[in-house]
C-alpha positions as CSV (number, residue, x, y, z in Angstrom):
1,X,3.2,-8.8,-38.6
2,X,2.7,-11.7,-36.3
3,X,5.8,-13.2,-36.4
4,X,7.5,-9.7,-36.1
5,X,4.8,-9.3,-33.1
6,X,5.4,-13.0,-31.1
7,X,9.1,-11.9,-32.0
8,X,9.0,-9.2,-29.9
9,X,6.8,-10.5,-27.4
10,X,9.1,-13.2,-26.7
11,X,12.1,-11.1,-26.2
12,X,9.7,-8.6,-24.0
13,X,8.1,-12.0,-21.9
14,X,11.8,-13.4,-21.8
15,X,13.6,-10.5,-19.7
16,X,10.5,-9.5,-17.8
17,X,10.1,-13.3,-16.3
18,X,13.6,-13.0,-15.5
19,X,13.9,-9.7,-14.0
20,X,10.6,-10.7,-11.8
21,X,12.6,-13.7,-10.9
22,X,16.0,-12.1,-9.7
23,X,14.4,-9.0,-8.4
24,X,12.3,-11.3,-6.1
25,X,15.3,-13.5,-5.1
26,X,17.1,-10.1,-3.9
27,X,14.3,-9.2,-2.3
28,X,13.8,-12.3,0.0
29,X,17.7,-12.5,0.2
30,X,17.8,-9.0,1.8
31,X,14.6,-9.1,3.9
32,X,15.8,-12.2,5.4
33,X,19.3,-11.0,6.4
34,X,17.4,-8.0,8.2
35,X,15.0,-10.4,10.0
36,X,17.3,-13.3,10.7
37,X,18.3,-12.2,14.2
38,X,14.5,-11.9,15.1
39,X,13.6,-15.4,13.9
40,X,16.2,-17.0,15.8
41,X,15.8,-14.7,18.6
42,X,12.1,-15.8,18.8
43,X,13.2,-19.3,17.8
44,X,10.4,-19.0,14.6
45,X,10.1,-22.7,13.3
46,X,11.9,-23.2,9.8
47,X,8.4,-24.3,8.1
48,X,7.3,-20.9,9.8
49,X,9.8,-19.2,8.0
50,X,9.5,-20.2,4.7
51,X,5.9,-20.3,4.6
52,X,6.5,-16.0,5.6
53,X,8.2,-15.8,2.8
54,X,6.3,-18.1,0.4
55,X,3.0,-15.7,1.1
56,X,5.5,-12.9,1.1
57,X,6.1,-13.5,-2.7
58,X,2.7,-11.8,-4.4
59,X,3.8,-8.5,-2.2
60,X,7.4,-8.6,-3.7
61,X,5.7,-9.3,-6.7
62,X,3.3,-6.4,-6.8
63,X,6.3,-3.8,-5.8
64,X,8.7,-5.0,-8.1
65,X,6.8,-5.6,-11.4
66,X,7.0,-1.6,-12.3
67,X,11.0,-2.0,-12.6
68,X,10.8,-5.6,-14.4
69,X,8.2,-4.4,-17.0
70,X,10.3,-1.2,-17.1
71,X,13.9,-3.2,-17.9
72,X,11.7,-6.0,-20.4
73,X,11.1,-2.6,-22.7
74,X,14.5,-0.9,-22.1
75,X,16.7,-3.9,-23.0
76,X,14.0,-5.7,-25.8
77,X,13.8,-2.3,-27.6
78,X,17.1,-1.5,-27.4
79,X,18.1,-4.9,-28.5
80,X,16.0,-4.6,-31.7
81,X,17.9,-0.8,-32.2
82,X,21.5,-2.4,-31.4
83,X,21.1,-5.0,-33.7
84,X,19.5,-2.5,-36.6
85,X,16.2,-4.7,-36.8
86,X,14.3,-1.3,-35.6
87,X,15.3,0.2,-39.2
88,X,15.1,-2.8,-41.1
89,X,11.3,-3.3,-39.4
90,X,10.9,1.0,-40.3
91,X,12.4,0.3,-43.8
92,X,10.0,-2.1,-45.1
93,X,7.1,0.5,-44.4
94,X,6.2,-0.5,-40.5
95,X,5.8,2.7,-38.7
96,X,7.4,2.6,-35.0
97,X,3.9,2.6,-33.0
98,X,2.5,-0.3,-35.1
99,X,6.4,-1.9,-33.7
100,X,5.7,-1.3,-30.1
101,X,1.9,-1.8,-30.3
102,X,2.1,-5.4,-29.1
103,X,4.0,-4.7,-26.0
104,X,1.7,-2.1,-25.3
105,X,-1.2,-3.7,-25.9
106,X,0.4,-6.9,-23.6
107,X,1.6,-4.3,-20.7
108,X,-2.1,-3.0,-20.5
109,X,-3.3,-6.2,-19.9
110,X,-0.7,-7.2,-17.5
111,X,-1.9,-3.7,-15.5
112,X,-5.3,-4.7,-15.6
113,X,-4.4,-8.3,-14.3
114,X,-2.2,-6.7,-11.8
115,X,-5.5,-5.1,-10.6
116,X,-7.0,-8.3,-9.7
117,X,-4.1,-9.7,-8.7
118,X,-3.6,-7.0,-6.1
119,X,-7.4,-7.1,-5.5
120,X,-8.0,-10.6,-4.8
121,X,-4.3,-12.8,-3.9
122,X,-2.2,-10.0,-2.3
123,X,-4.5,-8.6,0.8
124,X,-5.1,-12.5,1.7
125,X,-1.6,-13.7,1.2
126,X,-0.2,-10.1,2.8
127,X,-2.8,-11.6,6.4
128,X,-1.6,-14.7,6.2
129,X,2.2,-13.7,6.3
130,X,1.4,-10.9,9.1
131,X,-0.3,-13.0,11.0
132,X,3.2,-15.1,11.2
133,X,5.0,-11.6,12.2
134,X,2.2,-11.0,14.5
135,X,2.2,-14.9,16.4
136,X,5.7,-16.0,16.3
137,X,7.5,-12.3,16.7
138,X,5.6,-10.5,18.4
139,X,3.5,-12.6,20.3
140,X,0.5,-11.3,19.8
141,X,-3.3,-13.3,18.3
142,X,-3.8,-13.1,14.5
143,X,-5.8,-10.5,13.0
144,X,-8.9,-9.7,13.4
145,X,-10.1,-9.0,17.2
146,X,-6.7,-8.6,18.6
147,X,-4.7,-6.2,20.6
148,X,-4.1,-3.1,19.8
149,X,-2.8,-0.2,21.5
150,X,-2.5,3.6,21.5
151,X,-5.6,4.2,19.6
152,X,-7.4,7.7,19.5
153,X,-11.2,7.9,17.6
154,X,-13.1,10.7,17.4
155,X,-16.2,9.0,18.6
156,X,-18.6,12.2,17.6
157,X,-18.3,15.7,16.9
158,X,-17.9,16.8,20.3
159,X,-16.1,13.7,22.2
160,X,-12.7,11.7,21.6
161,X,-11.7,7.9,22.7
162,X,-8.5,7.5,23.8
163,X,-7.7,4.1,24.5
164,X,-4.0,2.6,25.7
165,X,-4.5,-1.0,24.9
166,X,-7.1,-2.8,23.7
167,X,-7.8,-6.8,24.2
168,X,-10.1,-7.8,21.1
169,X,-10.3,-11.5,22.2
170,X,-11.5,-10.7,25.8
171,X,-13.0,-7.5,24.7
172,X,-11.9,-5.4,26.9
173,X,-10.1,-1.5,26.5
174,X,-7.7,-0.7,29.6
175,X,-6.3,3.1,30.5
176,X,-9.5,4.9,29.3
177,X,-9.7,8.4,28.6
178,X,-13.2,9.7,26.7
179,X,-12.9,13.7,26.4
180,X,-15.9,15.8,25.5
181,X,-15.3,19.8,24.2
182,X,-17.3,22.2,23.1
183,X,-15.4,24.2,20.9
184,X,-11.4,24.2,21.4
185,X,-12.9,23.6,25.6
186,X,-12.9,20.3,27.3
187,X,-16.0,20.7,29.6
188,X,-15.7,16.8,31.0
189,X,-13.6,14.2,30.9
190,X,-14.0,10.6,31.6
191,X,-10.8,8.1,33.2
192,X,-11.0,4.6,33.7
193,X,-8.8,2.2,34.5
194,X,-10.6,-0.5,31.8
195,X,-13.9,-0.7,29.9
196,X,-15.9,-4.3,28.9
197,X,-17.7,-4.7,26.0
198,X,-20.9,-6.8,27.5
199,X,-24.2,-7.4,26.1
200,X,-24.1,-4.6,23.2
201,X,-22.5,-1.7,25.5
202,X,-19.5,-0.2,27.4
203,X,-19.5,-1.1,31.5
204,X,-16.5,1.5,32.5
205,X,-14.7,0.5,36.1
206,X,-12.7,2.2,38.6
207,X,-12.9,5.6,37.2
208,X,-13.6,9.5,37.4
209,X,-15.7,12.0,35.7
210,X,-14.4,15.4,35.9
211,X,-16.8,18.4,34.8
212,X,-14.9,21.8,34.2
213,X,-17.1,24.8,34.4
214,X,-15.7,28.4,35.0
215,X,-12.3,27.4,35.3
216,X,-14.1,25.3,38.5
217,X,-13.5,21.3,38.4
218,X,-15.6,19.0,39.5
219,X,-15.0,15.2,40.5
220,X,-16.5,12.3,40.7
221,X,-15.5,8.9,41.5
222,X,-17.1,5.7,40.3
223,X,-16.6,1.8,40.9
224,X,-18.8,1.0,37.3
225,X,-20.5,3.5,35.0
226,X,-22.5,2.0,31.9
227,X,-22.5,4.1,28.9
228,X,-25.2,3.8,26.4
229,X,-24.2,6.8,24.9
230,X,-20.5,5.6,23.0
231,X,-20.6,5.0,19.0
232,X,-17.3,3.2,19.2
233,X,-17.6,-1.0,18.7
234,X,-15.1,-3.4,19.1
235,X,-14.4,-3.8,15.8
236,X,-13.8,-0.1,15.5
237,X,-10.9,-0.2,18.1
238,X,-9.2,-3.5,16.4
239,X,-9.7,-2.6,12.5
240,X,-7.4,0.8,13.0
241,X,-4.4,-1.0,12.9
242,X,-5.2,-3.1,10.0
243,X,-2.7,-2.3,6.9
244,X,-3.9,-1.0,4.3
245,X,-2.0,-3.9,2.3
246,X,-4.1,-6.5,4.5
247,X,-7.4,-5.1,2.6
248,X,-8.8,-5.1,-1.1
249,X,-10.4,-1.9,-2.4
250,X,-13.9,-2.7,-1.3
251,X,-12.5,-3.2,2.6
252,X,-10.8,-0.3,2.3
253,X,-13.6,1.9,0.8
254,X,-15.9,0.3,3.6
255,X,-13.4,1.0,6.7
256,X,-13.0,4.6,5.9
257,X,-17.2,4.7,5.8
258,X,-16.2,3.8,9.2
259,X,-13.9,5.9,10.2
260,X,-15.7,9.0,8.7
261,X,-19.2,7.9,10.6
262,X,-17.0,8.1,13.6
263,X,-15.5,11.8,13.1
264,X,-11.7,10.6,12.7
265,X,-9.4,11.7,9.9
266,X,-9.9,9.5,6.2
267,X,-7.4,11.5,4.5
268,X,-4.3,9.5,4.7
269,X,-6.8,6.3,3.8
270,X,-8.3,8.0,0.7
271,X,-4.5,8.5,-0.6
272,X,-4.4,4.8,0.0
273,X,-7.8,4.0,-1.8
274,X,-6.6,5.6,-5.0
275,X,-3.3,4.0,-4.8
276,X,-5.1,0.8,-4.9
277,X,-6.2,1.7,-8.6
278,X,-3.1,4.0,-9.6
279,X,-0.4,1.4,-8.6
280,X,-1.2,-1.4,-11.2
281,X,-1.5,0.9,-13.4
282,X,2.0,2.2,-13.0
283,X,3.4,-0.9,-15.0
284,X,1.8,0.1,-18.3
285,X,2.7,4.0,-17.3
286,X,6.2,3.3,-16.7
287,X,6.3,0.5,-20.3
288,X,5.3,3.8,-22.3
289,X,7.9,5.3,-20.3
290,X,10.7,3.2,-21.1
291,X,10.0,2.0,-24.9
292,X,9.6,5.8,-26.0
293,X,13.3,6.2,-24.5
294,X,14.3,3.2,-25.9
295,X,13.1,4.0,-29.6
296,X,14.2,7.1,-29.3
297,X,18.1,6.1,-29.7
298,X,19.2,4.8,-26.5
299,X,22.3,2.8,-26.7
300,X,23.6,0.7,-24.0
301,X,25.2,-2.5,-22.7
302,X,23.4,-4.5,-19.9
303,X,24.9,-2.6,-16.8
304,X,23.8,0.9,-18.6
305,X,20.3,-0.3,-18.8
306,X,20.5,-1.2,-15.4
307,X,21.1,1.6,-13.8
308,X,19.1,3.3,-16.4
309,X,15.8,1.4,-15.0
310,X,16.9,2.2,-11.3
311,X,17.3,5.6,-11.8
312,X,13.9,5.6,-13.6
313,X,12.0,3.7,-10.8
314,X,13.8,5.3,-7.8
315,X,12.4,8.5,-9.4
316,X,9.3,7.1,-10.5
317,X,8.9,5.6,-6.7
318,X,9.7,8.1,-4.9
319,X,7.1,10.2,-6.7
320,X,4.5,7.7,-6.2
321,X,5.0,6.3,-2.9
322,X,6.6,9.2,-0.8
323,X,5.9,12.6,-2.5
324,X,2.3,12.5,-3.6
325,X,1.1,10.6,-0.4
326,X,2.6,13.2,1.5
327,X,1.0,16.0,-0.4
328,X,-2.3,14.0,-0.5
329,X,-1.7,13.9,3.7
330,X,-1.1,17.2,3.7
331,X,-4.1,18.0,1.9
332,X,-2.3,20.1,-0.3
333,X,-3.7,17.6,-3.4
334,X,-6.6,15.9,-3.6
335,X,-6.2,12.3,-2.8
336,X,-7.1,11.1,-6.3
337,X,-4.5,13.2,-8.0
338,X,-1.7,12.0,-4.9
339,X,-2.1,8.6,-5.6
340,X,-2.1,9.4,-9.7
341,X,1.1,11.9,-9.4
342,X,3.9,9.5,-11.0
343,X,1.5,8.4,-13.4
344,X,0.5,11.6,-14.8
345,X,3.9,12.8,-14.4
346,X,5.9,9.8,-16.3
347,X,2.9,9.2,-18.5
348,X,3.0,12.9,-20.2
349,X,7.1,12.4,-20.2
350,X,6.6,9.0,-22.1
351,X,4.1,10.6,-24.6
352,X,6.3,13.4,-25.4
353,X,9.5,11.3,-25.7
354,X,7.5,8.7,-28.2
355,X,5.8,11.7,-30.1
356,X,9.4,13.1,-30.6
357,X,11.1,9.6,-32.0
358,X,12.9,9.1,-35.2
359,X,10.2,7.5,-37.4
């Protein structure tokens, strides 16, 4: 069974290096058609350029390996069916899962690599690459302490941070507006025009405190207000417009700590967590997927398969990345089982479809 095995293998390895291949060329092809005008525009150096899109390959890599590893077990299995070597392999005695067991076995460990991959190459690469977006198109620092804007914490149970911009280089927050409630009630509100991080607190300046009581408002202007009494750090204000793609798991898991010690909204980050361990995983779900369709009697030439596997993925995606976030944001499912949706989903499908195979 060895040779029958590295056989296989080799026709599995063959298309899926390929497919990785193309898939990424079209994805640089078309990315860089859409951003053309902005490089120029922005007059982005060439070496700029290509070194974007040299730390933009792991990314592509990471998106597009589901459809490759899906297309390597369409057209290998279906190869071995068109050319009878399924039935001659079933003839001598070979049952069909001890067939497919080796690109099982190999798709499994390419998940698990994908893992680490995704874990430890992709979140640097994916900084890197922003940080290019971030200094030659936008004109902004790189990451890290850099300037944000439009950013809303719920500081503590009772108040909220609003802040317009922030400058994380000079440390300083501009347009401030803290509210504290009681209740649904805002009882005072704080304005300032900016707020400096100095010496381990907030030093407000130019500003107003306005206490509402029976309807009644009070004011009160002030030239600098220190306040002792704000959970919110630097850091805080700058890490909220991190991607999640710019973060490995443990980064992630410690940011929404964070965010959940400062009152705000994890929900939409816990979606994110899971998918950090349910995406890899979709190349393995999505291989069970396709070999049980493709030992199950498909028959097709190569532009059949192809739009087989798109049709697959775009379903497959879609279920993934746009319809279980959204019900994990909505809180109609739990986070875990959001992220896990298309697995579960395509993973029962693939079961039933292999279970039901001619033998």
């Amino acid at each position: 069974m060895k040779i029958i095995d590295r056989y296989i293998l080799k026709n599995f390895l063959n298309i899926l290096l390929f497919s990785i291949a193309a898939f990424t060329l079209i994805y640089i092809i078309t990315n860089l058609i859409e951003k053309l005008d902005s490089f120029l525009d922005k007059e982005v150096p060439l070496k700029m350029i290509i070194l974007y899109y040299i730390y933009f390959i792991p990314d592509i890599i990471k998106q597009i390996l589901p459809i490759s590893m899906l297309m390597a077990s369409l057209f290998s299995i279906s190869q071995l069916a068109r050319h009878h070597e399924l039935i001659a392999m079933k003839s001598s005695g070979v049952s069909l899962f001890r067939i497919l067991s080796s690109i099982i076995i190999l798709s499994f460990f390419i998940s698990v690599f994908s893992f680490f991959f995704n874990e430890l190459f992709v979140p640097y690469t994916n900084r890197l690459k922003f940080d290019i977006d971030r200094v030659h198109l936008l004109k902004l620092p790189p990451a890290g302490l850099t300037e944000q804007s439009n950013i809303s914490i719920q500081d503590s149970e009772e108040r909220i941070v609003n802040v317009g911009y922030f400058d994380g280089e000079r440390l300083i927050a501009y347009n401030i507006n803290i509210q504290i409630k009681k209740g649904n009630t805002i009882t005072r509100r704080i304005d300032a025009k900016e707020m400096r991080w100095i010496k381990n607190k907030w030093i407000l300046n130019n500003g107003a405190i306005r206490n509402f009581k029976d309807e009644q408002e009070e004011l009160e202007l002030f030239t600098q207000l220190t306040d002792y009494t704000l959970n919110v750090k630097p850091e805080d204000l700058s890490v909220i417009q991190i991607k999640p793609g710019e973060m490995n798991y443990a980064e992630l898991k410690q940011f929404i700590k964070k965010l959940k010690s400062l009152g705000s909204d994890t929900i939409k980050w816990s979606v994110n967590l899971n998918q950090k361990f349910s995406f890899p995983f979709s190349s393995f779900i999505i291989v069970m997927f396709g070999i049980s369709l493709a030992s199950a009697g498909w028959r097709g030439g190569t532009a059949k398969g192809f739009g087989i596997s798109l049709l697959i993925c775009f379903l497959y995606y879609g279920i993934n990345i746009s319809v279980g976030p959204i019900l994990g944001q909505k809180n109609i499912l739990q986070p875990a089982l959001a992220a896990w949706l298309g697995n579960i989903i395509f993973g029962i499908l693939g079961i039933i479809s292999l279970l039901n195979a001619p033998r």
